[in-house]
Legacy VTK file of the C-alpha trace (Angstrom):
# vtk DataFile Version 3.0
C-alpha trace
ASCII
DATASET POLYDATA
POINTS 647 float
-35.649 3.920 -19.533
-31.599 4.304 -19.998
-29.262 2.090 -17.799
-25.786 2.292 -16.541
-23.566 0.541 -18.733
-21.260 -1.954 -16.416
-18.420 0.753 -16.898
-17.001 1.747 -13.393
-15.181 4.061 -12.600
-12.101 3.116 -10.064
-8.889 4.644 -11.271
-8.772 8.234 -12.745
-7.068 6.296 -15.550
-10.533 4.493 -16.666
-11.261 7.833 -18.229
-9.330 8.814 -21.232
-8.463 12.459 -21.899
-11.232 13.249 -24.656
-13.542 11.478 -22.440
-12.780 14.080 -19.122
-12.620 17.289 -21.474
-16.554 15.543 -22.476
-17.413 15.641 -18.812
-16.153 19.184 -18.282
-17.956 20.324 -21.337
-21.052 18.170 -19.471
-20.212 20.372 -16.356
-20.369 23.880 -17.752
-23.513 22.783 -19.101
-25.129 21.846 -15.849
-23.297 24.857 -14.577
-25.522 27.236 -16.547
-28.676 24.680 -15.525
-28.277 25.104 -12.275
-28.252 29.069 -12.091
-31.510 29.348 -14.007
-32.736 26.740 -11.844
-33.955 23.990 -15.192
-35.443 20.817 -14.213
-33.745 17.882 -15.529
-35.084 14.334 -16.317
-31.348 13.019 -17.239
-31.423 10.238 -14.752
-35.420 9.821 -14.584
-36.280 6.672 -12.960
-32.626 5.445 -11.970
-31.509 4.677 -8.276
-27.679 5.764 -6.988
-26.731 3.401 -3.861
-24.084 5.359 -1.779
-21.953 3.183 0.416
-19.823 5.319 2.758
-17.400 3.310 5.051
-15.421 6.862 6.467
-17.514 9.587 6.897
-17.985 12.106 4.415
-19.365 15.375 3.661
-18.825 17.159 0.548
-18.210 14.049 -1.618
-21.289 11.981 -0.476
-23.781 14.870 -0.366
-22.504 16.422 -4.179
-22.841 12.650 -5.405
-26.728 12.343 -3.396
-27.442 16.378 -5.258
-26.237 15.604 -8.556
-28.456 12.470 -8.801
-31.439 14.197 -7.179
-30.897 17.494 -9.708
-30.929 14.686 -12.686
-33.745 13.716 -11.900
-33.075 10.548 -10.045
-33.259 9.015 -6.821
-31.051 8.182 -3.854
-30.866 5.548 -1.091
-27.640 5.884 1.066
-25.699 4.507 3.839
-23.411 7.154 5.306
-22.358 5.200 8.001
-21.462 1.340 7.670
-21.208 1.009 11.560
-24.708 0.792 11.485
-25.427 -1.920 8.412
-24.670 -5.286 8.367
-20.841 -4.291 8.135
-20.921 -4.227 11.557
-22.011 -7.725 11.759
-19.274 -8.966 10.288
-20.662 -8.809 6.339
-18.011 -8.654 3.210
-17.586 -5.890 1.152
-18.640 -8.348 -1.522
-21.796 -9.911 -0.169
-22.853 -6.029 0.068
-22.372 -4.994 -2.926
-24.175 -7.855 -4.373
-27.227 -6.810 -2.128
-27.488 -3.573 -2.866
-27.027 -4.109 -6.670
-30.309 -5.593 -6.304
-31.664 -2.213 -4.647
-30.132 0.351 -6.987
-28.876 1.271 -10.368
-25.406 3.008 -9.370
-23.250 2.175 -6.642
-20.741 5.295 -4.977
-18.251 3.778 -2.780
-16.040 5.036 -0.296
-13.662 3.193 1.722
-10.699 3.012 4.457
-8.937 -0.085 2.615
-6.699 0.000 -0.338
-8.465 -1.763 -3.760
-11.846 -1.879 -2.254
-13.582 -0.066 -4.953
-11.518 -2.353 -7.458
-12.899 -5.716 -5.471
-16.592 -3.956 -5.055
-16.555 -3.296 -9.235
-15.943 -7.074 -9.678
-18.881 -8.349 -7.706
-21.528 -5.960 -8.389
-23.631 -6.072 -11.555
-24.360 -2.434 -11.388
-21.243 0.145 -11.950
-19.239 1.210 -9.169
-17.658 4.875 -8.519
-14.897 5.022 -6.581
-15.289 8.020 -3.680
-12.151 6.884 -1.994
-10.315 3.774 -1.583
-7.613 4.233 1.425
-4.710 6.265 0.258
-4.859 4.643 -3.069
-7.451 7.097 -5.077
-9.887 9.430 -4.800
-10.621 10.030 -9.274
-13.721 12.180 -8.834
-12.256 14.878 -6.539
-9.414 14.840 -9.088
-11.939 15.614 -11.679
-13.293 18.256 -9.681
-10.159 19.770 -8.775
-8.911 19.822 -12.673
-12.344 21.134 -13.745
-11.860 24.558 -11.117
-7.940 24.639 -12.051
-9.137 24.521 -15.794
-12.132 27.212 -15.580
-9.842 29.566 -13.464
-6.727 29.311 -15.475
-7.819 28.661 -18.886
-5.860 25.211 -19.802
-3.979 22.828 -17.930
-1.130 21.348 -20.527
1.886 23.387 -19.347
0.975 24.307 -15.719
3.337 23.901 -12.917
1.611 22.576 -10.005
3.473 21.695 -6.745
2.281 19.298 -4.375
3.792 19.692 -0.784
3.604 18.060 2.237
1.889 14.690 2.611
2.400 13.143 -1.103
2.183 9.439 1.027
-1.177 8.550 2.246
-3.180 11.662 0.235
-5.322 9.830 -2.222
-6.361 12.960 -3.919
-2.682 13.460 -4.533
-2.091 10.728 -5.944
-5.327 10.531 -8.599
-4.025 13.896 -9.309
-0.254 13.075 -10.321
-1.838 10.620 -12.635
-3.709 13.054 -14.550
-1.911 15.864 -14.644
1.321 13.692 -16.361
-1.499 12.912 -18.786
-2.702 16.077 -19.722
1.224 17.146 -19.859
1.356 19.399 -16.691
4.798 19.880 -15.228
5.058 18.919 -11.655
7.408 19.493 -8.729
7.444 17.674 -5.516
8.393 18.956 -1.867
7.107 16.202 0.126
7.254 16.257 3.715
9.918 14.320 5.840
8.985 11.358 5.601
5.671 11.655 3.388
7.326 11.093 -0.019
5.318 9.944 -3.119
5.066 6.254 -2.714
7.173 4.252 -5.226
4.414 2.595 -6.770
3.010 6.026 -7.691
6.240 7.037 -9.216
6.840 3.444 -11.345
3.220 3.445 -12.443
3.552 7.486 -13.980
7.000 6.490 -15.432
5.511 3.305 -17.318
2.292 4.312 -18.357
2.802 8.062 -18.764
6.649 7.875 -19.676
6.692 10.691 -17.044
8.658 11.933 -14.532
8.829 15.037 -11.938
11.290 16.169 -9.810
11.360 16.568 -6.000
12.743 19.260 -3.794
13.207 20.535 -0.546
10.607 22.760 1.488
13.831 25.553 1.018
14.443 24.856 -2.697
10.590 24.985 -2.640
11.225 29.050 -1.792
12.871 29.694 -4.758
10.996 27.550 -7.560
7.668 29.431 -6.291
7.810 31.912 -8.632
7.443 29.877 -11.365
4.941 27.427 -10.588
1.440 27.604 -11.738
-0.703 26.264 -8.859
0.894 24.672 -5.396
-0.861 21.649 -4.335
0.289 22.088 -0.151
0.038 19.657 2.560
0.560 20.391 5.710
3.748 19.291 8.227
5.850 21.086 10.695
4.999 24.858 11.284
8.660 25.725 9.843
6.976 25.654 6.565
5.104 28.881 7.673
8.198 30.748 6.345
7.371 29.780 2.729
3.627 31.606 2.851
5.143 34.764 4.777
8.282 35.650 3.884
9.166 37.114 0.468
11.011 34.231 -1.611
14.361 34.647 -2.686
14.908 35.253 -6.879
18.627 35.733 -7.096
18.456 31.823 -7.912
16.163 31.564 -10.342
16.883 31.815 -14.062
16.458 34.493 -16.733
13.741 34.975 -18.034
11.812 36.724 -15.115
9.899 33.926 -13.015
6.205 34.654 -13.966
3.395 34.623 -10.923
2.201 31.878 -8.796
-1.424 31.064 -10.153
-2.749 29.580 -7.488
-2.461 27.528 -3.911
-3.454 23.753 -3.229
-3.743 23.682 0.408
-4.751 20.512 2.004
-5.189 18.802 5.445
-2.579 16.335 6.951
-4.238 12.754 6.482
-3.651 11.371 9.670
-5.739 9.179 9.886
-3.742 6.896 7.774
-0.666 7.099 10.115
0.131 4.009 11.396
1.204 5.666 14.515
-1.347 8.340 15.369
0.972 9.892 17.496
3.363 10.801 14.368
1.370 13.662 13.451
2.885 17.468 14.025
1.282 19.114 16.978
0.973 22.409 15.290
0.233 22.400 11.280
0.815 25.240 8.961
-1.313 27.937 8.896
-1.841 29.748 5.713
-2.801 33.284 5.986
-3.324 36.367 3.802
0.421 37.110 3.591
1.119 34.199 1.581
-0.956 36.834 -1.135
0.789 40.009 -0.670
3.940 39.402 -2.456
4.032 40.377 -6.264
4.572 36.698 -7.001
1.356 35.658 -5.623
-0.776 39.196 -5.827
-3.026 36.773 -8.586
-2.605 33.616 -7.064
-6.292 31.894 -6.126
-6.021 29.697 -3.016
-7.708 26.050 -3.112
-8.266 23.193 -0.834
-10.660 20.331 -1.248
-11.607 21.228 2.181
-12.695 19.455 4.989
-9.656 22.040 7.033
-8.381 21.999 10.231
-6.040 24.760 11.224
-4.025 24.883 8.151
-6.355 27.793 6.298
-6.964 31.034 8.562
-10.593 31.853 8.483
-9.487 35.593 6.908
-9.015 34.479 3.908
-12.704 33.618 3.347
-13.649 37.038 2.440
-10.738 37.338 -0.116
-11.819 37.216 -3.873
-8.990 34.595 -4.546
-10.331 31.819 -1.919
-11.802 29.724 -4.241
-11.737 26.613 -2.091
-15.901 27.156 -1.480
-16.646 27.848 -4.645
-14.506 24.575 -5.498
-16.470 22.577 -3.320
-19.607 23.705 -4.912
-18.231 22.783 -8.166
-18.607 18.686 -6.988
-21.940 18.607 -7.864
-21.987 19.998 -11.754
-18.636 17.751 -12.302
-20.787 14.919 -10.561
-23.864 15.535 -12.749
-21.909 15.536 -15.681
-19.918 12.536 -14.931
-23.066 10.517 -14.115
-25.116 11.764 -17.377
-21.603 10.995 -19.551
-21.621 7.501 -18.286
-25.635 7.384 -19.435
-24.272 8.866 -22.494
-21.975 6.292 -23.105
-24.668 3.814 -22.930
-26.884 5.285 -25.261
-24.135 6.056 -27.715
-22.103 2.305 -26.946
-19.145 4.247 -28.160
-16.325 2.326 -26.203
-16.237 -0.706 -24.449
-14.538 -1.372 -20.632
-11.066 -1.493 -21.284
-9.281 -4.723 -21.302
-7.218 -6.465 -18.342
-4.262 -7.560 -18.431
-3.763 -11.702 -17.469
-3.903 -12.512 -14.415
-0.260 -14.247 -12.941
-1.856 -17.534 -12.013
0.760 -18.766 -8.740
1.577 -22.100 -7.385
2.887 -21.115 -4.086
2.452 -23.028 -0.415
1.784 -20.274 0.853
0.874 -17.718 -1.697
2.627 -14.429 -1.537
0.781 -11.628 0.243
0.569 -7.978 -0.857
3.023 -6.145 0.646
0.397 -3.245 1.247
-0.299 -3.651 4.641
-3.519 -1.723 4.086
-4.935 -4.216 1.225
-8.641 -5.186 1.154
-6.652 -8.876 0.165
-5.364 -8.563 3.827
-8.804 -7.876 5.774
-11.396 -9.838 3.294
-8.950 -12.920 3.371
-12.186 -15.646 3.063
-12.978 -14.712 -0.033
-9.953 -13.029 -2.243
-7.134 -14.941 -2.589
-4.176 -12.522 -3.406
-4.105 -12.131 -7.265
-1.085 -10.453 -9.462
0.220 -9.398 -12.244
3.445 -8.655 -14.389
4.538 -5.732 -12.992
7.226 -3.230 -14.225
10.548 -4.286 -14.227
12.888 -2.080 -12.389
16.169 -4.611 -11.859
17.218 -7.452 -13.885
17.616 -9.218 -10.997
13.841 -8.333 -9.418
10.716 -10.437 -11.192
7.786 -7.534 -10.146
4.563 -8.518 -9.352
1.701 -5.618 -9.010
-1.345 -6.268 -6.801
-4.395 -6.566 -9.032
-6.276 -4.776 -6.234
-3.869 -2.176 -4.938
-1.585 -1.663 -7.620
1.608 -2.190 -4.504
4.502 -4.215 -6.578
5.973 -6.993 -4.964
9.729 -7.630 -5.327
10.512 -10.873 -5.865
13.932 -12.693 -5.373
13.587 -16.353 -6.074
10.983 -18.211 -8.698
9.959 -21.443 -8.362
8.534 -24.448 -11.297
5.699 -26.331 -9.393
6.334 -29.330 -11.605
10.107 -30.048 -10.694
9.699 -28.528 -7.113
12.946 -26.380 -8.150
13.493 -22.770 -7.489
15.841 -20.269 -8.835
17.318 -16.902 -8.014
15.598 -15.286 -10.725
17.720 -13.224 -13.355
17.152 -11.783 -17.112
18.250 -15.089 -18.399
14.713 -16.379 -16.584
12.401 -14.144 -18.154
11.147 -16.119 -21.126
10.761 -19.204 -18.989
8.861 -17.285 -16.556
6.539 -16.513 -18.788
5.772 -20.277 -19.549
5.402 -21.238 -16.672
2.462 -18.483 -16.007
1.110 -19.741 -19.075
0.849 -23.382 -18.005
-0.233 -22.133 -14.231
3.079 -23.411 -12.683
4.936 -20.245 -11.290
5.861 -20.212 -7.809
7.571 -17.026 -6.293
9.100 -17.207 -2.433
10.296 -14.348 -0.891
13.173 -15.878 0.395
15.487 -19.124 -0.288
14.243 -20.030 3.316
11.046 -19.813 2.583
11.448 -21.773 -0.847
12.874 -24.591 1.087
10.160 -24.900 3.719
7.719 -25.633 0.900
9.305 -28.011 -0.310
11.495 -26.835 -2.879
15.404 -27.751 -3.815
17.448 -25.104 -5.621
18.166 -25.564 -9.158
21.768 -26.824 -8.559
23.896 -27.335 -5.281
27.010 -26.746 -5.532
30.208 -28.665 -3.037
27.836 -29.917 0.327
29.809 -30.534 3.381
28.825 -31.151 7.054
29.660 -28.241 9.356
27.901 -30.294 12.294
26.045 -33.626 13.401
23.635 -34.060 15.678
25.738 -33.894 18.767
27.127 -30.643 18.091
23.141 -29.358 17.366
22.367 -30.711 20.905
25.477 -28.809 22.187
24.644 -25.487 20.530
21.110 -25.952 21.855
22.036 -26.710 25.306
24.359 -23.628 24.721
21.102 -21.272 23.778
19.243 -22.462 26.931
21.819 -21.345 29.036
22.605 -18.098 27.785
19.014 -17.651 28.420
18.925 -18.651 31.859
21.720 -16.545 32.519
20.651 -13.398 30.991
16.919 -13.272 31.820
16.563 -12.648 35.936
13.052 -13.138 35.622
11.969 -16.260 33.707
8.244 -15.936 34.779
7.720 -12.982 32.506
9.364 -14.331 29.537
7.516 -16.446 26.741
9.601 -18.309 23.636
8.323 -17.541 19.873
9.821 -19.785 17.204
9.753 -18.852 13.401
8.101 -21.692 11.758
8.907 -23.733 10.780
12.474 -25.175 12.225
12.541 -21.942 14.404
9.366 -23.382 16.422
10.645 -26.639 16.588
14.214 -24.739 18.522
11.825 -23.440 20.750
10.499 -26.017 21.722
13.542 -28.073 22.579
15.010 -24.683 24.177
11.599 -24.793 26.335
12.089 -28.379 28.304
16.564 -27.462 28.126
15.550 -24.287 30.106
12.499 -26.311 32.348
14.727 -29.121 33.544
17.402 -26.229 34.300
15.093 -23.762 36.368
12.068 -25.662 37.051
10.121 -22.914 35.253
7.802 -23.909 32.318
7.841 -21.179 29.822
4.782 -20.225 27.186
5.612 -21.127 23.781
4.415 -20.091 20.442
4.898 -19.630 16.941
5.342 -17.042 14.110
4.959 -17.205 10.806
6.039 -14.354 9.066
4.323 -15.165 5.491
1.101 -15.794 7.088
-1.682 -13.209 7.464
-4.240 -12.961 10.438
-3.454 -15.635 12.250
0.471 -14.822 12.350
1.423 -15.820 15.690
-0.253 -19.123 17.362
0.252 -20.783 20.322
2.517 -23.786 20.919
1.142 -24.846 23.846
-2.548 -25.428 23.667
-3.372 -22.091 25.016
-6.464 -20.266 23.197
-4.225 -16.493 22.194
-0.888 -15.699 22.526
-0.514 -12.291 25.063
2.798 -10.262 24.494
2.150 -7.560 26.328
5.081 -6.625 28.583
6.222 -9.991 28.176
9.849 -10.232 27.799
9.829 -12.308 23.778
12.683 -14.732 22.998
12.382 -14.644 19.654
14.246 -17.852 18.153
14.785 -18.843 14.888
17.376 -21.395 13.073
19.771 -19.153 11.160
20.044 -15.391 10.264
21.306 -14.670 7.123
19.950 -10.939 5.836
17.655 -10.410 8.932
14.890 -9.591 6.798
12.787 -12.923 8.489
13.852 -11.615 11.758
12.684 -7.873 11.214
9.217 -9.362 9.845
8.839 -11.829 12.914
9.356 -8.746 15.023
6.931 -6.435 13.421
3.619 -9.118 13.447
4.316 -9.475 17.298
4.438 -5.672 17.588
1.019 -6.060 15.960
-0.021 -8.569 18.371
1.174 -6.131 21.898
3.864 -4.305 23.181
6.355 -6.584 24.648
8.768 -5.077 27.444
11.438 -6.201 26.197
12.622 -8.859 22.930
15.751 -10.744 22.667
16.967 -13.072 19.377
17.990 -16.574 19.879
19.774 -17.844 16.767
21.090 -21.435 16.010
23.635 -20.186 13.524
24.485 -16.793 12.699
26.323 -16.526 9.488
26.715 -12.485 8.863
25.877 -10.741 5.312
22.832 -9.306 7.563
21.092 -6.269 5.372
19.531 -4.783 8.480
20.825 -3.603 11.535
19.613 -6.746 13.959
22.113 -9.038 16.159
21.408 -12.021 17.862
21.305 -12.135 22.111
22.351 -15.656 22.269
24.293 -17.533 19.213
24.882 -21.320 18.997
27.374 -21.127 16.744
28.476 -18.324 14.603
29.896 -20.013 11.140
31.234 -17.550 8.847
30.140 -18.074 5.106
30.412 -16.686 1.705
27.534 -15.155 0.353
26.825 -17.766 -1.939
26.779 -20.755 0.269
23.270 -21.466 2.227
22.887 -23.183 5.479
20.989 -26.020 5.880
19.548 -26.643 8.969
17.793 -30.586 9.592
15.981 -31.588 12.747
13.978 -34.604 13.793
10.135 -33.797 14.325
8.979 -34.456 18.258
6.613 -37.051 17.972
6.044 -37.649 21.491
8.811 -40.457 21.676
11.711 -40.537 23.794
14.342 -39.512 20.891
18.002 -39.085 20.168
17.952 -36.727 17.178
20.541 -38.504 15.024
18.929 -37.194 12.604
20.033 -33.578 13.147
22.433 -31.576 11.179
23.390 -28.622 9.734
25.403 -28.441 6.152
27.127 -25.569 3.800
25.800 -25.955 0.135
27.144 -23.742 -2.781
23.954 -21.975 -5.125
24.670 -22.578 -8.412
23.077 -19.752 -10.522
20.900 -20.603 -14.017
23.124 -19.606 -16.929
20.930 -19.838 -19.884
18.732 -22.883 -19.780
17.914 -24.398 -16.619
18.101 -27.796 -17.193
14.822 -28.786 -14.763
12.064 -26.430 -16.387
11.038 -28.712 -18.295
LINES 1 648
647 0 1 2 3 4 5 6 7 8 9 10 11 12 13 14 15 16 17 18 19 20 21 22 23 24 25 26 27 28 29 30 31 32 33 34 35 36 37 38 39 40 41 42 43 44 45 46 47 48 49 50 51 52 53 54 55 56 57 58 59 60 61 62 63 64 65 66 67 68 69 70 71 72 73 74 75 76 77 78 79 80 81 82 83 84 85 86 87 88 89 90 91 92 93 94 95 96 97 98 99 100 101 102 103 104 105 106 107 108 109 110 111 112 113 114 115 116 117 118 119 120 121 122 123 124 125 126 127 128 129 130 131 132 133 134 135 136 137 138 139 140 141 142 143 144 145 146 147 148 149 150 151 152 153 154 155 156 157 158 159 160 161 162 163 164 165 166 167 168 169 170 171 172 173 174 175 176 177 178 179 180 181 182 183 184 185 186 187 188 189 190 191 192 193 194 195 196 197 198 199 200 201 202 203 204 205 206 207 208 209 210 211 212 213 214 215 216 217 218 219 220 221 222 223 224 225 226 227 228 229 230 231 232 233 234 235 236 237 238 239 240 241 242 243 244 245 246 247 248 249 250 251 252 253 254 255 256 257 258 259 260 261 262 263 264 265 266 267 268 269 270 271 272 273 274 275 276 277 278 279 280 281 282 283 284 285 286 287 288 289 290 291 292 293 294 295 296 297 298 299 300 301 302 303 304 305 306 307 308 309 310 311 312 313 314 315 316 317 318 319 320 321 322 323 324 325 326 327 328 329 330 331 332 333 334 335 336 337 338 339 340 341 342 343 344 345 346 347 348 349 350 351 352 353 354 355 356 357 358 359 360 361 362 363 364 365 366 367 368 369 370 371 372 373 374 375 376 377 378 379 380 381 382 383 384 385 386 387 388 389 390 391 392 393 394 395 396 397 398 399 400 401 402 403 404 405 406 407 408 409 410 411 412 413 414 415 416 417 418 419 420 421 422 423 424 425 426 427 428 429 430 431 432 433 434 435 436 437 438 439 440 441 442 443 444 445 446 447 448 449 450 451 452 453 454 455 456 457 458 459 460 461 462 463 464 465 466 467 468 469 470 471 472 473 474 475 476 477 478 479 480 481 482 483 484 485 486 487 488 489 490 491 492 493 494 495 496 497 498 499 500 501 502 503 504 505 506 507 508 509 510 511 512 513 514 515 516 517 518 519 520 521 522 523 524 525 526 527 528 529 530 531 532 533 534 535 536 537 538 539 540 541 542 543 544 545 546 547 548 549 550 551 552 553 554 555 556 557 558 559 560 561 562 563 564 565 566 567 568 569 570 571 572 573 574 575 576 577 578 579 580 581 582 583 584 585 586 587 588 589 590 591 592 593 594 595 596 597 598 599 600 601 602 603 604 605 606 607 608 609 610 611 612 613 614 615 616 617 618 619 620 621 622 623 624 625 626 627 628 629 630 631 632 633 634 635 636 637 638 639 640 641 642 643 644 645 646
């Protein structure tokens, strides 16, 4: 009997370009099966496991068909709220299971780089039926199959794709392809629901590809030359693009030729963040959008399921092809499962290498910045894992998620052996790359971050002393009061430090502001490059409760704000306070983001290549009289060439 090779299928990039014109040529030939009703024995004796974590119509049931119309058989789970998901099992441990059970495993999922982490622990191959927004490469086969068969070819088509270009996952498996297959594309996103960067840096390196993007109004007048307009839907505005006549005077000589067809597409929001961001109304495409001589032979598609974006008229009309499209998923799904038995029989190719994996030595290793990462939900098991990623800035090192493909932007490097760190330039790049190869790379997000684990910069520059420990204890003593004063009603309010020196100001600004008013506030802690367990309490309580809790957020110094704006958002996550308020040791300016403190110890003015370096004693219990405390003005002194420590 023929096996699955261990070839998965996760990206619409595992499949080269001869390899999807073999599947369509696969899929014409099942076509033609399946109208004169031929039994097939393709798949005889194999098992396809489908694994659906959001619901799913079209996609799971063409998968379940095509294996059943092979000739094979099918166990599924169409809803994970009822396996052992529910119980608390990982995505890995479940896969591993149900490799035991089947042959083929078809995933779908609500988390980015889940099929990516489910193709590394299961023996069997994996297909991925939808990872998050990330991709969805079997619709995108399904949807270049129908564009192909109803237009003849798809090098040289102009497709559009409007509206949500963010969280669409179809969109975004179909950008990939069609800059492979040389398609010309134009982009007219939605306010707000551009094409991610990450989708944009990954066409432009691997594809050397790039499209342009326009507004909904230049949108009016490009129509007439596009080939097929890939349409999400937003605010009903757009409704004047499908039923008013588009405007020509504009558009170049030669004569614009006719639209070829419609992508029309639901709003994903699900994946909003804020549910309530959604439109209230959507667009509503209707006949009219056909009667124009621009669009008289245009065929209308949608990978369906719809809402209220596609009238019900057009159903009847010879040129909705959106039903026809859908019944097209299970001849492009026979033929993709009977080229990957193929491909076994034939051992024509093997998987395509990895790049190395960027081994880190970080305390605390960087995070994704995808909030939506399997890395951030399955942290027990996967430890965030990178690689080089593409460089955009000379003074950027870019790491890309090995499970998410998100880049992470980083601003300082760090050599685990001399415990320095650098602000990382070109001049670093071949030392970088050393110190991944003897495991000893450490990347921080910020100097204040470097510093906390551990970490001197490369060089200091001129140190002085801009105060001793009686000044601290007279800025504190300042904080508390401005506190005091400003909040009427201490019994609602609660203190969060940032860790580390930020808790221990909280703290000390928790007994100033008890001995003052007699009232004992909660205390806790955030720590903004931590994951789950963010924000802990200071004060032996079991959770920390925000909720219309007036937050004193405190923190040493604010330089760029960035720490501040982070420290913000994961207690967001945590409630909705009524109110917040910044307490800040030392504010020195330069701040990139629009955030200013409510109470200030001392605002010291600096350049922007001095740091400030904040020392306190540790409470140990002990009475104490902190002369250990101050707070100096270094210089940075940039690597030139060599830095002298790397070694």
């Amino acid at each position: 009997m023929m096996r699955f090779p261990k070839y998965d299928i996760v990206s619409i990039d595992d499949l080269a370009l001869r390899e999807i014109e073999r599947i369509f040529e696969l899929a014409d030939r099942f076509s033609g099966a399946l109208e004169r009703s031929e039994r097939l024995a393709v798949a005889d004796g194999l098992i396809m496991a489908t694994l659906f974590y959001e619901p799913s119509t079209r996609t799971r049931l063409s998968f379940e068909s095509a294996m059943h119309r092979l000739g094979g058989s099918v166990i599924s789970a169409p809803d994970m709220r009822s396996s052992s998901a529910a119980k608390g099992e990982t995505l890995a441990d479940t896969v591993r299971v149900v490799s035991s059970y089947a042959d083929l495993i078809v995933l779908r999922h609500p988390h980015d780089g889940a099929a990516r982490v489910a193709s590394e622990y299961a023996p069997c191959p994996v297909i991925n039926a939808g990872d998050g927004s990330r991709e969805h490469p079997t619709q995108t086969l399904c949807d270049l199959y129908i564009l192909r068969k109803k237009k003849g070819h798809l090098r040289g088509l102009t497709v559009a794709l409007c509206g949500d270009l963010k969280y669409g996952r179809t969109v975004h498996s179909l950008i990939y392809a069609l800059a492979r297959f040389g398609a010309n594309i134009v982009a007219a996103p939605t306010a707000g629901m551009d094409v991610p960067d990450y989708v944009l840096e990954r066409v432009r390196a691997d594809s050397n590809y790039s499209f342009s993007t326009v507004s909904m109004e230049e949108l009016k007048s490009l129509a007439g030359r596009l080939d097929a307009l890939y349409l999400t839907p937003s605010a009903p505005h757009q409704m004047a693009l499908f039923t008013s006549e588009m405007p020509i005077e504009k558009l170049p000589a030669p004569a614009p030729k006719a639209l070829d067809a419609f992508y029309v597409t639901r709003l994903q929001s699900e994946r909003l963040a804020n549910k309530g961001a959604a439109p209230d109304e959507y667009v509503r495409f209707d006949a009219r959008a056909l009667r124009t001589s621009r669009t008289h032979e245009a065929v209308v598609m949608h990978p369906l399921p719809r809402t209220t974006e596609l009238a019900y008229e057009l159903d009847t009309d010879p040129r909705a092809i959106y039903f026809e499209q859908a019944a097209a998923g299970v001849p492009v799904r026979m033929a993709l499962i009977a080229w990957m038995l193929e491909h076994a029989a034939r051992a024509e190719r093997p998987a395509m290498p990895a790049l190395p994996t960027v081994r880190l030595r970080a305390e605390p290793a960087p995070r994704c910045p995808n909030a939506n990462c399997i890395s951030r939900f399955e942290a027990g098991y996967l430890v965030p894992r990178f690689r080089l990623g593409r460089a955009v800035a000379g003074n950027l090192l870019m790491l890309r998620c090995d499970y998410c493909d998100r880049e992470l932007a980083v601003e300082f490097v760090g050599h685990a052996r001399t415990r320095r760190y650098y602000r990382f330039d070109e001049s670093l790049v071949s030392y970088v790359h050393e110190w991944i190869n003897e495991s000893s790379l450490a990347v921080f997000e910020t100097v204040k971050q470097a510093e906390e684990s551990g970490y001197e910069p490369y060089r200091r520059g001129p140190q002085r002393e801009i105060m001793n420990a009686e000044q601290v204890a007279a800025a504190v003593e300042s904080l508390a009061g401005q506190a005091v004063a400003d909040l009427p009603d201490l019994s609602r309010a609660m203190l969060v430090g940032v860790i580390s020196r930020g808790a221990l100001l909280a703290l000390r600004l928790r007994d100033l502001i008890e001995a003052r008013t007699g009232v004992h506030l909660p205390c806790a802690a955030v720590d903004v490059y931590a994951g789950a367990d963010a924000v802990r309490p200071l004060d032996g309580a079991e959770d920390v409760a925000v909720d219309d809790r007036v937050i004193v957020l405190v923190d040493d110094v604010i330089n760029s704000g960035w720490t501040v704006q982070r420290a913000m958002a994961m207690l967001w996550q945590k409630g909705r306070p009524a109110e917040m308020k910044l307490a800040v040791l030392i504010d020195r300016g330069h701040r990139a983001v629009p955030i200013r403190p409510n109470y200030v110890g001392k605002n010291i003015p600096t350049a922007r290549s001095e740091r400030v370096q904040v020392r306190l004693d540790v409470p140990d219990g002990a009475p104490r009289t902190r002369s250990r405390d101050r707070i100096t003005v270094y210089s940075m002194v940039e690597p030139m060439k060599q830095p002298e420590d790397a070694s």
